[in-house]
Every structure is written in C-alpha cells, then in structure tokens.
TILODO-357380 format. One record per residue: z, y, x of N, C-alpha, C, O in turn. Coordinates in steps of 0.001 Angstrom, whole numbers, plus 500000, padded with zeros to 6 digits. Last residue first. Example, Ala and Ser with C-alpha at 12.3 -4.5 7.8 and 13.67 -1.06 7.14 Angstrom:
<pts>
507080497750512850507140498940513670507870500030512900508039501138513409507800494310513190507800495500512300507800496700513200508465496681514236
</pts>
This chain:
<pts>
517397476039510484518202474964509743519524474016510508520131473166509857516676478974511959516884477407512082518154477064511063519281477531510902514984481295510443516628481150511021516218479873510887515519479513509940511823483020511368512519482269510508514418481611510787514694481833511966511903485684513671511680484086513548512184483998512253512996484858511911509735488169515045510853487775514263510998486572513349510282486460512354509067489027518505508908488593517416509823488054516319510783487416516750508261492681519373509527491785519395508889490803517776508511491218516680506654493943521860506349493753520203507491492464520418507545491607521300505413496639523590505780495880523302506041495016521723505645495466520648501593497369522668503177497572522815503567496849523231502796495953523574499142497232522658499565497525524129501101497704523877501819498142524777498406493941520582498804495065521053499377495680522177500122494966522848497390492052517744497197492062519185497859493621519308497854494397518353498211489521515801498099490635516368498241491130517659499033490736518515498129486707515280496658487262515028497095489090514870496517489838514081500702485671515880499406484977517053498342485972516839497614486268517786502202486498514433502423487078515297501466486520516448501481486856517632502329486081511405500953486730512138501030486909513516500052487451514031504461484490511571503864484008510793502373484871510967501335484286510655506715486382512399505963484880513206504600484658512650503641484667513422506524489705512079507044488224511332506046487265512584505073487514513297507593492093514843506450491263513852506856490094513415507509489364514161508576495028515111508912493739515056507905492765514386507567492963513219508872497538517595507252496807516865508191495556516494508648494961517470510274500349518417510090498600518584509867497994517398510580497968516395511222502840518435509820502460519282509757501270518796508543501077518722513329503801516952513232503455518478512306503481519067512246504023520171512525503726514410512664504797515151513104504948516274513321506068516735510473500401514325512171501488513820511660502896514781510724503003515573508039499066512282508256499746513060509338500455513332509416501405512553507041495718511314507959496935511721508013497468512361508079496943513473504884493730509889504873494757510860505584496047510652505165497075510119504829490763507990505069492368508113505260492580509619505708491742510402503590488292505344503730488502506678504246490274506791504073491007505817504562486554502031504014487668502909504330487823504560505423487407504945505132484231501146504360484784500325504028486214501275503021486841500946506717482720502729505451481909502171504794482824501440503750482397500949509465484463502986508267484492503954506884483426503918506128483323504884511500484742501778510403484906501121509086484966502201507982485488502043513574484907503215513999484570502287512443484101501457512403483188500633513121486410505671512971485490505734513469484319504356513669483120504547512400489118504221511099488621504857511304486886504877510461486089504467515250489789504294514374489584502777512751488655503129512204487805502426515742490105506832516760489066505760515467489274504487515025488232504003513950492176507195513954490689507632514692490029506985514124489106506401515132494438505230513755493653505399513887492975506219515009493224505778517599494580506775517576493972504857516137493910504829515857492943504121516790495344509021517721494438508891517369493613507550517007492451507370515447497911508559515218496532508970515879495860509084515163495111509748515449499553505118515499499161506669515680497794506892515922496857506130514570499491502827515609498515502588516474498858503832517689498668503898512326501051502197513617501603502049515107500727502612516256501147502752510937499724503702510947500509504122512753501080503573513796501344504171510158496967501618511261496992503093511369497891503499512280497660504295508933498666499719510327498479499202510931497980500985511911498515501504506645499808500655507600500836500006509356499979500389510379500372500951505717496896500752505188497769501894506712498992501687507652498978502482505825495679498355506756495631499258506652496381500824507455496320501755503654497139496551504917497064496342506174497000497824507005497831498188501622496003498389501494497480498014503413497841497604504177498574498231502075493069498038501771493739499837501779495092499532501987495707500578501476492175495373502724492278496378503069493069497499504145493594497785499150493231495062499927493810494472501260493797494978502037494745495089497680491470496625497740493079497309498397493562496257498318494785496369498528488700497735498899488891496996498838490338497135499811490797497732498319487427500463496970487151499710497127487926498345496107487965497657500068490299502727499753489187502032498374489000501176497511489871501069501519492285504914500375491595505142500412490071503804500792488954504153502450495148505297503038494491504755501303493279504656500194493708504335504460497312507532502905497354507188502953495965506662503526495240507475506196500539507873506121499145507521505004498617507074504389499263506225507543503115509855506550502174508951506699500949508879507281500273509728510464503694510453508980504558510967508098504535510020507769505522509363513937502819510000512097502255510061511247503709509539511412504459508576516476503892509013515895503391510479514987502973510922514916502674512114516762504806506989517503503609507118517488502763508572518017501756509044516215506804504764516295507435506623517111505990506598518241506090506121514474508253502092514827506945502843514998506827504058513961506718504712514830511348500523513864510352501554514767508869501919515994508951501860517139510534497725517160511310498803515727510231499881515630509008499974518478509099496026517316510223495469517222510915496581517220512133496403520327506795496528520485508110496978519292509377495803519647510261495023518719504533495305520293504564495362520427506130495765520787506709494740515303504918495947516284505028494676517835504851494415518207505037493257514620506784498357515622505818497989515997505875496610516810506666496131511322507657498716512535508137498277513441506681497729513049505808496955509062508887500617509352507376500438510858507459500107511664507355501032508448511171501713507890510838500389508754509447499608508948509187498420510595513089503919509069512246503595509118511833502328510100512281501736511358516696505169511345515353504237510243514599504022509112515074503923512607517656508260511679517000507377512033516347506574512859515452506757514188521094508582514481519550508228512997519295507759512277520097507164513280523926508676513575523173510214514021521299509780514116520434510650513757524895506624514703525006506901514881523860508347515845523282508849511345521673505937511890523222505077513066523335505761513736522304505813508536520576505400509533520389506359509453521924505248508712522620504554507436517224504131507225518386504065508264518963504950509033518123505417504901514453503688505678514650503906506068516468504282505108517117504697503583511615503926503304512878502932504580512803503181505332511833503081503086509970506249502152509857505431501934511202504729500891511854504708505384509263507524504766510005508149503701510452507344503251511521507756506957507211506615507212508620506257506222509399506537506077510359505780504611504452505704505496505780506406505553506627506165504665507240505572502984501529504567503893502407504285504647502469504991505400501555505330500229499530504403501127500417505003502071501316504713501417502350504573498722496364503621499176497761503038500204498594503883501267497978503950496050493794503874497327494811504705497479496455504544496827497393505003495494491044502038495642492642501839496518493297503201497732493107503273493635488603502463494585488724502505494413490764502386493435491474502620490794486787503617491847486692502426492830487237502471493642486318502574491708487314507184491163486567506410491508486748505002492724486917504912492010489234510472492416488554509217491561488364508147490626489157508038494035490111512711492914489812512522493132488902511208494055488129510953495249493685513879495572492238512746494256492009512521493402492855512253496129495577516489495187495300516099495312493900514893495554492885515547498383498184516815498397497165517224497258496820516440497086497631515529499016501116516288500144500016516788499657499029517306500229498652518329497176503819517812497379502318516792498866501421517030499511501297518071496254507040518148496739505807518444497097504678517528497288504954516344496260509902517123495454508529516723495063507886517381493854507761517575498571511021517898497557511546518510496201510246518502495491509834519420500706511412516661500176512116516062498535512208517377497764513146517580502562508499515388502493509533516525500945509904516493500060509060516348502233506367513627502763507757513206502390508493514209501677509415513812499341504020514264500830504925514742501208505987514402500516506898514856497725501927512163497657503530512936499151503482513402500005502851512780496421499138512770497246499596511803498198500906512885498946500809513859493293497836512448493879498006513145494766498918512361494275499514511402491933494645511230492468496100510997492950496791512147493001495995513084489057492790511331490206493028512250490689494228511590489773495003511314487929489887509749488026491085509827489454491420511122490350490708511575486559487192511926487524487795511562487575489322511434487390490068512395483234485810511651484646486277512980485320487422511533484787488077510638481143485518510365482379484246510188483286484977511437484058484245512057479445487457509891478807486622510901480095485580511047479976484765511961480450488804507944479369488117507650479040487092508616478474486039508320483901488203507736482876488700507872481361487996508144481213486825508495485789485898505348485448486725506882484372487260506467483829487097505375487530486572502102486515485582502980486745486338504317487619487191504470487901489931501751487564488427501220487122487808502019486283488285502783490520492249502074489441491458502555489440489976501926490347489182501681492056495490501460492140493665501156490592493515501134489727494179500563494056498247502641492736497220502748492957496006502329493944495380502718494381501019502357495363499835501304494232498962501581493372498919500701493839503187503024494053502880504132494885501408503370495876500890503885491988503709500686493111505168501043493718504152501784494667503886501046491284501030500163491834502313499172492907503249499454493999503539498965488511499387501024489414500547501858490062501178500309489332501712499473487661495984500967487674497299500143488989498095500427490142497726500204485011493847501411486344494359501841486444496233500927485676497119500549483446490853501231483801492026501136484850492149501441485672491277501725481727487546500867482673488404502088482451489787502014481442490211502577481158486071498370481941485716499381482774486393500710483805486077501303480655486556495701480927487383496724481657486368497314482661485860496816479574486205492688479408485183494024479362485558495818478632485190496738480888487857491121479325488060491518479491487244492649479543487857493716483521486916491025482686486946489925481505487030490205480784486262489570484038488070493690484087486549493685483306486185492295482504485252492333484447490681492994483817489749494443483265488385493855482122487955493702486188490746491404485127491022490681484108490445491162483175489894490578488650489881492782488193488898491835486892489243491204486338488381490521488873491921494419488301490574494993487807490137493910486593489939493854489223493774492708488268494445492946487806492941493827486603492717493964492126493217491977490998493258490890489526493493491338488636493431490490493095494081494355493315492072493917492042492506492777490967491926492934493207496863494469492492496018495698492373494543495046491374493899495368495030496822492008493367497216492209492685496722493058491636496144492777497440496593493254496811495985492180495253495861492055494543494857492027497547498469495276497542497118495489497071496145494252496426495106494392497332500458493605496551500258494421496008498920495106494899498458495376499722500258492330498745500264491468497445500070492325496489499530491769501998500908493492501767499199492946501013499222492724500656498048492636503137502999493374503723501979494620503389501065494238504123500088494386502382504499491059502018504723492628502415503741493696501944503796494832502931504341488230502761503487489731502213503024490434501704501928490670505742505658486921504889506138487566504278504617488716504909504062489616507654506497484306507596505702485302506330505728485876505537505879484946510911508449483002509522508536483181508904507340484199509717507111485094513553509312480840512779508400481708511439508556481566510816508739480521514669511161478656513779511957479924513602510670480716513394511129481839516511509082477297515465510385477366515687510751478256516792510763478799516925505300477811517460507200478192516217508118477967515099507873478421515350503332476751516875503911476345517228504597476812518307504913476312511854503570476247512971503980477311514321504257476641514467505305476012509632501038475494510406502143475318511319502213476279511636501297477039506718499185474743507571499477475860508566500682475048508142501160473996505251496434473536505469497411473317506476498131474136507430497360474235503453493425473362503029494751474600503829496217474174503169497228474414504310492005471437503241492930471095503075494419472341502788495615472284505924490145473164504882489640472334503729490653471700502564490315471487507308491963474160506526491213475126505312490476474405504174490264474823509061495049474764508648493568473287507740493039474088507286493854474891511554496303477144510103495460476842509532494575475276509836493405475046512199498934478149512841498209477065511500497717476775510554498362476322514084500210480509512903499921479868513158498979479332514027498166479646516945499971482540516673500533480858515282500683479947515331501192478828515950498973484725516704498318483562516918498468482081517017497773481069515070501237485955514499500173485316514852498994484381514190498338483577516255503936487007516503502666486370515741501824485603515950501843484390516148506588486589515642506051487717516712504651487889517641504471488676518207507990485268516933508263484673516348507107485379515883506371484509520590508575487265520637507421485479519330507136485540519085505978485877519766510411488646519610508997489269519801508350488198519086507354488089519191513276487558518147512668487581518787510920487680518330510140486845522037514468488183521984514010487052520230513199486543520065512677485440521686514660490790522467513107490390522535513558489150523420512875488634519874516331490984519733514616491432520639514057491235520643512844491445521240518361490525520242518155489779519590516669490258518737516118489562523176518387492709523866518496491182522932517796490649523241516689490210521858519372495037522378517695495054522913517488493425523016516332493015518623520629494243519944520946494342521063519370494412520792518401493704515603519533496286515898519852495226517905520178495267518474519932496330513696521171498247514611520023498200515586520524496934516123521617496750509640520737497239511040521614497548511893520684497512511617519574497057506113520950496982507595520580497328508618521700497588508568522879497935503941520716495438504468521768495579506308521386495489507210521454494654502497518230495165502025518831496217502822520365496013502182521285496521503206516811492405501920518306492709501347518724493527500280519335493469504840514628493301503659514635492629502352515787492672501141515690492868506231515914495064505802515359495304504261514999494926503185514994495523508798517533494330507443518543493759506547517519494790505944518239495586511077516831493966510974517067494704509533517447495156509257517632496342511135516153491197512232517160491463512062517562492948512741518510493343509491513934490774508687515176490430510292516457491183510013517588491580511088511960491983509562512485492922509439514024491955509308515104492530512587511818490105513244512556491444511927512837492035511708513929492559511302510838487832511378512074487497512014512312488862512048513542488908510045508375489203509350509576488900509909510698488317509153511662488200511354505637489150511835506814490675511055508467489955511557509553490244510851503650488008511234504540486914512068506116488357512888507032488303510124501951489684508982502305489021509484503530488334508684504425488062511202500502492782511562501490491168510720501948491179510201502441492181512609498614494629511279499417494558511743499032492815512206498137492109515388498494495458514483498843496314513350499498496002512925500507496565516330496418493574516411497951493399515805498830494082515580499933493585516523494058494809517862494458494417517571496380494212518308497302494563514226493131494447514453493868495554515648494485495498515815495500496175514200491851492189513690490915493946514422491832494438515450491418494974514398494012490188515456492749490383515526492111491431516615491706491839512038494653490680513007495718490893514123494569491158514600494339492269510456492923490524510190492988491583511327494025492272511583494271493451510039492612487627510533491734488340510998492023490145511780491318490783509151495168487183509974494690486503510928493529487331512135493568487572506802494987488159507267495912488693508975495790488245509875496278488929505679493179486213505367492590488287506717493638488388507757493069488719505960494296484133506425493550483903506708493002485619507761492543486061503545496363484715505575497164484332506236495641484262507450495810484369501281495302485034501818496079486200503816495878485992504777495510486668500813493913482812501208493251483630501950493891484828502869493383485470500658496402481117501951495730480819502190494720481883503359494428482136498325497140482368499434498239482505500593497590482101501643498017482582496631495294481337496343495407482625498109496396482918498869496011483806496683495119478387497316494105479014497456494429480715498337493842481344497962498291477703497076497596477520497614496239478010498834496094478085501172499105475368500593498947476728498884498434476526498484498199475386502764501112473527501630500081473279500644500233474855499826501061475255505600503162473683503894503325473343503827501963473576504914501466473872507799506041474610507448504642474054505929504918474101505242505915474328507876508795475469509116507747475710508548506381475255509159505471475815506226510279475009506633510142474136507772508894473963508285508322473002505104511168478068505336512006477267506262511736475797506944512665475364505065508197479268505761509079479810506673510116478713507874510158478449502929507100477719504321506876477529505540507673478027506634507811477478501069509249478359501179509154477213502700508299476707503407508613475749500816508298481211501411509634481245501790509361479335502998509294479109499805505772481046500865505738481792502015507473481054503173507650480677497383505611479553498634505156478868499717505373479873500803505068479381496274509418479929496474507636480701497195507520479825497731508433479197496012511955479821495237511075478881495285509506479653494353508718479815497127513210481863497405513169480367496975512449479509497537512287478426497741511759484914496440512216483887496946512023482635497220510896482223499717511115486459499586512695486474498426513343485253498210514479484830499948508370486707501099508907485664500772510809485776501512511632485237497168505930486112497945507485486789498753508193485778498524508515484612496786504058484724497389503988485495498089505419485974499267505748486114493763504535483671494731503852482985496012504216483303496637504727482374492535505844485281491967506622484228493800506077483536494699506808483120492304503649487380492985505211488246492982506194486387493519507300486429490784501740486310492435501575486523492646502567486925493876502570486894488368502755485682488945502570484633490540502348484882491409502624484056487526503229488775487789504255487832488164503820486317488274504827485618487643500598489689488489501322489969488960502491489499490112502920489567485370499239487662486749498728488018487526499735488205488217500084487249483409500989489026483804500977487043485528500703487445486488501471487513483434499556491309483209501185491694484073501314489731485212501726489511482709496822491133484218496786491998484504498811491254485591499198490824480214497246490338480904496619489615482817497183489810483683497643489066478761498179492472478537499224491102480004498248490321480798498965489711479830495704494019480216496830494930479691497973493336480630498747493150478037493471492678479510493935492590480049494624493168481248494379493034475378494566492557476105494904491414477734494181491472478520494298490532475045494731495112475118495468494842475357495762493131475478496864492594475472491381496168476114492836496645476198493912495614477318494125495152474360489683495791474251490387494536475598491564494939476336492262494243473830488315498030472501488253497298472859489676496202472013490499495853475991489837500296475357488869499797474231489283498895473731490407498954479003491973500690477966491244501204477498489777500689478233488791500629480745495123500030479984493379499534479012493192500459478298494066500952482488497696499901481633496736500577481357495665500007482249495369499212484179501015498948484340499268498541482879498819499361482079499751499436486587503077499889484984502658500273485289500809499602486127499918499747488039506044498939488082504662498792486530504496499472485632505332499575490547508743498872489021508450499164489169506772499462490128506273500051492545509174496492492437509136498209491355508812497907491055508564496739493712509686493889494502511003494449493838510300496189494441510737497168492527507570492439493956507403492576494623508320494029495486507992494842488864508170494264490241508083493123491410507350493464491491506636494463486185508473495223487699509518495323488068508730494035487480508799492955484335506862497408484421507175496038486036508174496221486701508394497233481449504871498627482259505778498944482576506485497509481729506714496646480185501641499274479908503017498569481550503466498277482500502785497891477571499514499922478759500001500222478752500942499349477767501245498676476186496359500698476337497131499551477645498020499815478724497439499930474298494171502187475356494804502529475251496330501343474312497127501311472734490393502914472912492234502103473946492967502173474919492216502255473080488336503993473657488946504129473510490793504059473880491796504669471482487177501829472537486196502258473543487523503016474692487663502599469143487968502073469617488028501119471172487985500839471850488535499971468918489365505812468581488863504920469566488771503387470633489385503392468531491278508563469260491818507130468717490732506411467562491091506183468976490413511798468665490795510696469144490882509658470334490574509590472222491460513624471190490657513278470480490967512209471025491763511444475376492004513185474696492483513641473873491198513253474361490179512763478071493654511034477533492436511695476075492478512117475393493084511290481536495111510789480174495358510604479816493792511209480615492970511657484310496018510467483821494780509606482259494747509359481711494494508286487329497358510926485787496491511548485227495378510999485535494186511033488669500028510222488731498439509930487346498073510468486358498772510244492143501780510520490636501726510566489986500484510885490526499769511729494573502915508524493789501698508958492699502071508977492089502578508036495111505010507027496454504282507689495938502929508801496616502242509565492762507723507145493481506380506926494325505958507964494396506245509159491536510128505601492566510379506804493334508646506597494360508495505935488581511510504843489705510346504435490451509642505767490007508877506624486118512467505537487408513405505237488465512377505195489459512791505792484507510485505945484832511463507478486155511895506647487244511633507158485069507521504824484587508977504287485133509424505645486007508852506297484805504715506379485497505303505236484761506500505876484124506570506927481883502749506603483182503554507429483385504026506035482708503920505012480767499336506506481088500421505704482045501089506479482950500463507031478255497992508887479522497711508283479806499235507591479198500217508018477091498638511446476842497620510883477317497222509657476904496149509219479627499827512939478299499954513285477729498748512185478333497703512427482570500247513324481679500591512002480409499704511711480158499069510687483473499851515652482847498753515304482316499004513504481850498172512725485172501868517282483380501771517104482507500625516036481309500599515756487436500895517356487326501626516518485628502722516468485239503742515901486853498432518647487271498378516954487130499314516365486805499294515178486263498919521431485104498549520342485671498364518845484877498154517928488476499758522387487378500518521831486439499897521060485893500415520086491131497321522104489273497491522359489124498646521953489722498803520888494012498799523545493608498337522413491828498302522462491270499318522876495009497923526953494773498605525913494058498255524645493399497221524753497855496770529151496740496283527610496362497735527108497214498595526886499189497184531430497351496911531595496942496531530382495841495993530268501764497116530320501294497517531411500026496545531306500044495328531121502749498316527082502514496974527876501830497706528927501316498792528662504722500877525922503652500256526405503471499072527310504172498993528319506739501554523589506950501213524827505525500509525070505247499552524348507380504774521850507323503401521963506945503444523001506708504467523643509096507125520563509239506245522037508646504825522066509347503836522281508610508288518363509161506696518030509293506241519812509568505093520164510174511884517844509445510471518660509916509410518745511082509150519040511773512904514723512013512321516228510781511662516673510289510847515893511280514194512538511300514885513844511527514201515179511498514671516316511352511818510949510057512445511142510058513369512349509091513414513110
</pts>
C-alpha cells in the first residue's frame, strides 16, 4: 500500500472521456459511493416501451448500490431486483443480529435457509478449489483486526495464532439433507463478505430475466453484472479504477452477460506506526496478503464465482493465480495488477480491453 504501482503508460493512448461522461442516458451510482468501476451504460434516442429505463439507488451490504432495467416492465423488476437485495443483506450479514448468518455465529449451529446453505456449500467447495485461499470461516481474524467495525488495530502475533485453528472450513459440519450446520471448534465464526455480493448480483439477473428483462445492469458497491447489451446493442463498457489515488483507470472492459468484480488492498485499509494494513487477509498467515498483486479484477457469467475469486487470486499472488486461471479458464477471465506496475490480462478478454498501459498478455500453456 505504501509503494507506487509505477505503472507504465502507452505513448499517445488515453482512456475516452466519454466513458466516464457516458452516464448520460443511463443510471450513475450515488455521488457519495466511492466505486471500483465506473460504468456506461446510457442510450440515446427516444424513450419508447421497449426501451424504458428504471433505476434506483439504495444502501445495503455496508455500500451504496444502483440497480437499472430496461424495457416494458422495467420498473417492477428494478422494485423487484430492490426486495431481492434487502432480503439477502437482512439474511447474509454476519454483523446483523438478527441474520441466520450472525444467529449461527452466536450459537455455533442452526438451520440454514436454502439461499445461505447454497452460499456455505459454493464457499465450501471453493475453499477446497482454492487450496484455502478463500475462507469463509476468516471472521474471527477480521474481527481481531477491528475490520468488521471499522475500529482497527494490529492485533498481538500470540492472539492470531491462537485465532488460525478457528479459520478452517473444514471443520463446519454440514447435514445436507435437513440444511443443518455446526462448528467442531468453539469460537468458529463465518462471514460472507467475499461471496455474498456476487451472489446477489446473479439473483438480481435472474429477477431481470423473470420480468422479461433483457438489458440491465446492477452496481453493488463497484461488483457490476450486466445482462444482455445495452439498449442500443453496443457493449456495456466498465472501466476498472487504479489504486493510485488520482482517479485514473487501468483500463476500459467491454462486455456482455457477465459480472466484473474487483479486489485491492487499496479498498479498506489502515496505517499504524507508519505500516499499512489492507483488508484482504491470508488465511495461512492471518496477516494482510503481501504476495505481490495491487488488484485483481475477476471477469465471469458466474458473479458468485467472480466475487469469490476476485479475493482468492489476490491472496494466491500471481503466479498461483495464473496457474489457477489456466487450470480453469472456461469459467472466468482476470485483470492483474503486481506492485510493479504490470497489467496482466487472461487472453480470453484480452481483445475487449482497452488501455493507456502497458498490458502483458497471459496465454493458456500449449499442449
């Protein structure tokens, strides 16, 4: 976090102004809502049935959200997408006492719904994908490092390693047939924040698509997934921010069906004693994640995947995210960033981003 990413500029590209004008026509996120992505997705010409436009601005899961529709019945699936999100931020959040999340928390066991057992079961699997990478059961070191509250501190190295048992997923204990969960260590807690958004963005297409949505898009705190194209059939475009502090972009993704989720240190993060710490905590250490990546910006049709693995190549660094990218690269595209400066992009988007960096592309391994 204290270092400059030095990145390296292309000589005569700059990124359009017009993207980050291109509201015009189209839903902006909230003035206050500080995003990882600013997105273009307006369309010009008259307003007919066909292309009605339904937006609306909202606070939950701790960021400011904007959901969009366009079409005949826009506006009861944009009121529709709005229920949606406040029944999963009610369900889900491990800080609200009255969630099944926090309620298992508190009593070590409990009776999932189906929406919260699919989460722990994705999250389940996904600990095993990631050889551990992304942990659901990370929440009692986030709380040791006053993350959750917003009242940070670095915690004692004694008191984290008697936290790292806790921060295991392995030890959740699933009945599957009656949705019932428990924890074989007291004091496990699981929290999820690294999945739940992305989850939500996928619940909020399918509501799309229930009201005969063909082309929306929905901002959750800079976690964008788009349906279909835009009204006039050109390509949503994201553009996906630069840590460096003077709101600049990395680079511009044009795109279709698909979620692009971001995760950096740079995001939440605290300094003490002249050291920064960021948010994005190694579950092998209990310590920030310093592996050699900036950000990671994770591009699939799958926004539960793309939320999850956004976190998890970060921790992995880049190396063990490309080896993992190319192991699994039918199910997601990514945008790296190291603490060098240098932009790596999977192949697989590397035609539908545009940018004044340089940008190193990263191949599949020949057979």
């Amino acid at each position: 976090m204290e270092k400059k990413t030095g990145l390296r500029r292309k000589s005569g590209y700059i990124i359009a102004c017009v993207l980050l004008l291109a509201m015009l026509g189209g839903c902006a996120a909230s003035k206050e809502q500080k995003n990882k992505e600013q997105i273009s997705e307006g369309s010009s010409g008259e307003r007919t049935e066909e292309n009605n436009e339904a937006s609306h601005d909202l606070f939950a899961m701790d960021t400011y959200m904007t959901v969009t529709a366009y079409g005949a019945h826009a506006d009861e699936a944009v009121e529709k997408a709005e229920n949606e999100i406040m029944r999963l931020d009610a369900l889900l959040s491990a800080r609200d006492e009255a969630s099944e999340t926090a309620k298992l928390n508190q009593a070590g066991k409990g009776i999932l719904s189906e929406d919260a057992f699919f989460l722990l079961k994705r999250s389940l699997e996904l600990y095993e994908d990631t050889e551990g990478a992304f942990d659901i059961a990370i929440y009692p070191i986030m709380q040791a490092w006053g993350f959750p509250t917003g009242e940070h501190r670095v915690p004692q190295k004694k008191d984290l390693e008697k936290l790292l048992p806790l921060a295991d997923p392995s030890q959740i204990i699933c009945d599957e047939e009656n949705r019932n969960i428990s924890f074989a260590r007291e004091g496990m807690e699981i929290d999820f924040g690294g999945i739940a958004k992305g989850y939500t963005s996928g619940r909020v297409m399918e509501i799309y698509q229930e009201c005969g949505i063909t082309s929306g898009i929905v901002n959750l705190g800079g976690n964008v997934q788009v349906l279909g194209r835009k009204p006039d059939q050109s390509l949503w475009k994201v553009a996906v921010q630069s840590p460096e502090e003077d709101g600049s972009y990395l680079g511009v993704l044009s795109i279709e069906n698909c979620a692009v989720i971001t995760s950096g240190g740079y995001e939440r993060y605290f300094e003490q004693d002249g050291t920064i710490y960021h948010h994005i905590i190694d579950p092998a250490t209990g310590y920030p994640a310093e592996n050699g990546l900036v950000s990671v910006t994770v591009v699939s049709e799958d926004g539960t995947l793309a939320d999850a693995l956004s976190t998890s190549l970060f921790v992995m660094g880049k190396d063990k995210a490309v080896e993992y990218w190319q192991a699994h690269s039918g199910e997601f595209e990514a945008v790296l960033l190291d603490e060098n400066g240098t932009i790596y992009v999977t192949d697989g988007i590397s035609d539908h981003f545009e940018s004044d960096y340089d940008v190193q592309v990263v191949c599949k391994p020949q057979n």
